[in-house]
N, C-alpha and C positions, 0 to 999 in steps of 0.2 A: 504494500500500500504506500509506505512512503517512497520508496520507487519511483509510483507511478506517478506521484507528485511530487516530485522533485522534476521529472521527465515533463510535465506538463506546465512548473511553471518554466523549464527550458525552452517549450514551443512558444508559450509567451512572450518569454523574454525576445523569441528569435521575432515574434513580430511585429514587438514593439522596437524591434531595432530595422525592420523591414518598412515599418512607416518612419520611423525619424530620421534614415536616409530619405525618403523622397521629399522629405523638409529641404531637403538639406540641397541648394544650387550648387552644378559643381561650376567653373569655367571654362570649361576646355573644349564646349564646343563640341562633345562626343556623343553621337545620339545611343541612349543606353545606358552612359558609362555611371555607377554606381561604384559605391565604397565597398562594399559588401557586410555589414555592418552586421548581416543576418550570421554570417560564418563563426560568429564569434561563440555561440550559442552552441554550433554545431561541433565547436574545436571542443571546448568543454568537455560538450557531453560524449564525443568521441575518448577523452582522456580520460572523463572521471566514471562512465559507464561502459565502452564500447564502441567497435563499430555498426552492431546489429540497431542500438539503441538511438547511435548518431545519425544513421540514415532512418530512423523514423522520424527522427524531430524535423531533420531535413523535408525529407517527402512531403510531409503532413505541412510545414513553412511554406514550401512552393507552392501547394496548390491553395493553402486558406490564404496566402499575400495575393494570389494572383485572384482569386475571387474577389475577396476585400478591397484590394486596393488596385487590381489592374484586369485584363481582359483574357481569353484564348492566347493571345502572343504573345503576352509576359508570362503566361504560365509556360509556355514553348522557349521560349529564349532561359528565362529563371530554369526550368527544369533539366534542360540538355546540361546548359554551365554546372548544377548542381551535381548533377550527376556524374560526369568526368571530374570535375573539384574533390566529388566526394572517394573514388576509385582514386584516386593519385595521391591523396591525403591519408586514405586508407593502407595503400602498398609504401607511402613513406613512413609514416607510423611504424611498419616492421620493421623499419632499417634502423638499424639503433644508432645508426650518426646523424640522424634528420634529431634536432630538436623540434618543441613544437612551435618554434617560430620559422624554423626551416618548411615542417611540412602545412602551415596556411598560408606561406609565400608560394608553396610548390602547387596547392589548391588556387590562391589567385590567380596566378598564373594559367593552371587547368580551365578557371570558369571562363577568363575571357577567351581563352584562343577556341573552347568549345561554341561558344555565345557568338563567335566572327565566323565559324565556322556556320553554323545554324542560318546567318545575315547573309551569306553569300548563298547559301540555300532559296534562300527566300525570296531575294531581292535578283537571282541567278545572274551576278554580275560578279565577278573578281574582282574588281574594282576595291572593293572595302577591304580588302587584304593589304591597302594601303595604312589604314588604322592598325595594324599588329603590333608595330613598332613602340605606340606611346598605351595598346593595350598591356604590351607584357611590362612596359615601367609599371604601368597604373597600378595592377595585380602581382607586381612584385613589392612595389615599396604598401600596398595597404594589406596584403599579404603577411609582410612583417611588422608590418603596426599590432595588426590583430592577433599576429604571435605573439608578441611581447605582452601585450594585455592579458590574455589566455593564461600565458607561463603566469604573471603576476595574480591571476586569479585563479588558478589551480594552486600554485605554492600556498592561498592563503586560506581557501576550503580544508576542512576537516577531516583527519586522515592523510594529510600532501595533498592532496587532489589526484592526482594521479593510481588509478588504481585498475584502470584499462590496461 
């Protein structure tokens, strides 16, 4: 039982940080381009429960944000990036030299180049492969924002945090 709430104020928590990014203007001009602010939620509960765990919170984020807050194609864009973020976040995890700032840079990274990949699907132009360049900055430096956070909020949960 507490589990499953703890697990549910994680989904929470993932979407109230899935609406306070879309508070949030960025500058840059990138149609898309988000902080990923929801991942933070998912590093967590990847560390302190699992992977079985962290891709429910994940799954269950993509589709109530995309309800909630957006349509069919941000549940299409959100879900593809989720899903590759989550698979490469997941196999660096094993690797015992990925810290966990290492593997939600390597998840940033995953969401966007999955997310550009999905835009050139859609829009069926190459063209936006011209955006990679300042996607992989994007998702590498908020990547490691969100690792540092995570490592500071695992170290300071109950137990280490860390028990994945």
């Amino acid at each position: 039982m507490k589990k499953t709430a703890l697990l549910s104020m994680l989904l929470a928590f993932a979407l109230i940080l899935g609406y306070v990014e879309t508070l949030i203007p960025l500058p840059f001009g990138m149609p898309g381009m988000k902080l990923g602010l929801p991942n933070l939620a998912v590093l967590i509960t990847m560390y302190r429960f699992g992977n079985k765990e962290a891709l429910t919170v994940n799954a269950a984020r993509v589709f109530l944000s995309g309800f909630l807050f957006g349509n069919f194609s941000a549940i299409l864009y959100s879900l593809s990036g989720a899903a590759v973020s989550f698979l490469v976040m997941a196999g660096c995890k094993k690797l015992s030299f990925f810290s966990v700032t290492g593997v939600s840079a390597a998840g940033g990274i995953a969401h966007n180049c999955a997310q550009l990949l999905v835009a050139m699907l859609v829009v069926q132009t190459r063209q936006t492969v011209y955006y990679l360049p300042y996607l992989l900055a994007a998702g590498c430096v908020t990547g490691l924002c969100l690792g540092l956070v995570a490592g500071q909020v695992l170290e300071r949960l109950p137990d280490g945090g860390h028990k994945a």
